[in-house]
Steps between C-alpha positions, in 0.01 A plus 500: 500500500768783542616407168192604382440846687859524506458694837879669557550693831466823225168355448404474870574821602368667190133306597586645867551856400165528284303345781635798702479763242203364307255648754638844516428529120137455593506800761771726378422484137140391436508720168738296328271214545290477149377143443196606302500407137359640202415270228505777298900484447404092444661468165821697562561291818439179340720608183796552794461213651516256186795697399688480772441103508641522124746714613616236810514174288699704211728621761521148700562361112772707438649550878459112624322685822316152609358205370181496476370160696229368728592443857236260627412656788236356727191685543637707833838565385296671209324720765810548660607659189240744425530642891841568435448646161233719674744571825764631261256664223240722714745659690766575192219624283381750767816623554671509189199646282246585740788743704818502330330580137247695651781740625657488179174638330421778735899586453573459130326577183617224266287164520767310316761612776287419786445166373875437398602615894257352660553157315867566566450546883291189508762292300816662758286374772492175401911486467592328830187232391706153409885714563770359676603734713491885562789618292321595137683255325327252681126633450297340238492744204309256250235523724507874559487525150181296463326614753572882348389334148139352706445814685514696189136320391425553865543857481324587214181287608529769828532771254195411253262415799632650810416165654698253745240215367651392174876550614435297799357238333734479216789512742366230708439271146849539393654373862220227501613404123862504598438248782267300353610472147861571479827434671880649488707399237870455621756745354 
């Protein structure tokens, strides 16, 4: 089962420190908490969201990212797998578009900016994630790098519909897909 949720002590205290944080959000920035959804901005969303699954198996052709495999998983290591896909996603959504690019909007002018820095923050966050240590040769830049590549879609789904819903969800589909359908393939 840890191979599975590959839960590293970076893991465990990230988990820790939202379960902290997490409920501040709700009291110190109720504003930046939009989960309403227009269907109205339907077709543009869905349009994102197919091509960035395009976009993710050309890249995984051409990078050799992961192989893309079943894990039979028993029915609770499944559920196991969504919680943590929703302990990591909620949390990073609400801060990384529902604060971070909300302060980037009410600060800058250029959409195409905010999205670029706010995808870039998201994907610098993720740099200890999988690293071996604390000097930056040892933090996982691949990953950085696709994570800033997945929070661009991210970002622009915020933009269009000034929503947390469709992020959220997407966010929480691509770890769920990466732990149910995929694993690491050895450099």
């Amino acid at each position: 089962m840890k191979n599975l949720l590959d839960i590293s002590k970076y893991k465990l205290w990230i988990i820790g420190l939202y379960i902290i944080i997490f409920p501040m959000f709700f009291v110190f920035t109720p504003d930046a908490l939009h989960y309403n959804f227009s269907s109205v901005d339907f077709e543009q969303v869905l349009l994102i969201v197919a091509s960035t699954f395009l976009g993710s198996y050309l890249l995984n052709i051409f990078f050799h990212f992961r192989k893309i495999k079943w894990q039979n998983l028993r029915f609770s290591q499944i559920i196991l797998v969504v919680i943590y896909a929703l302990l990591f996603s909620v949390p990073e959504e609400i801060i990384f578009r529902g604060i971070i690019q909300n302060f980037l909007g009410n600060s800058l002018d250029s959409v195409v900016i905010i999205i670029i820095i706010s995808s870039g923050i998201f994907g610098l966050a993720h740099l200890p994630n999988g690293g071996k240590g604390l000097h930056p040769k040892y933090w996982n830049w691949r990953f950085a790098v696709v994570t800033f590549l997945v929070g661009l879609p991210l970002s622009i789904i915020f933009t269009i519909t000034g929503s947390l819903l469709i992020p959220t969800l997407l966010h929480a589909f691509f770890l769920i897909f990466f732990k149910l359908f995929t694993e690491e393939v050895a450099n």
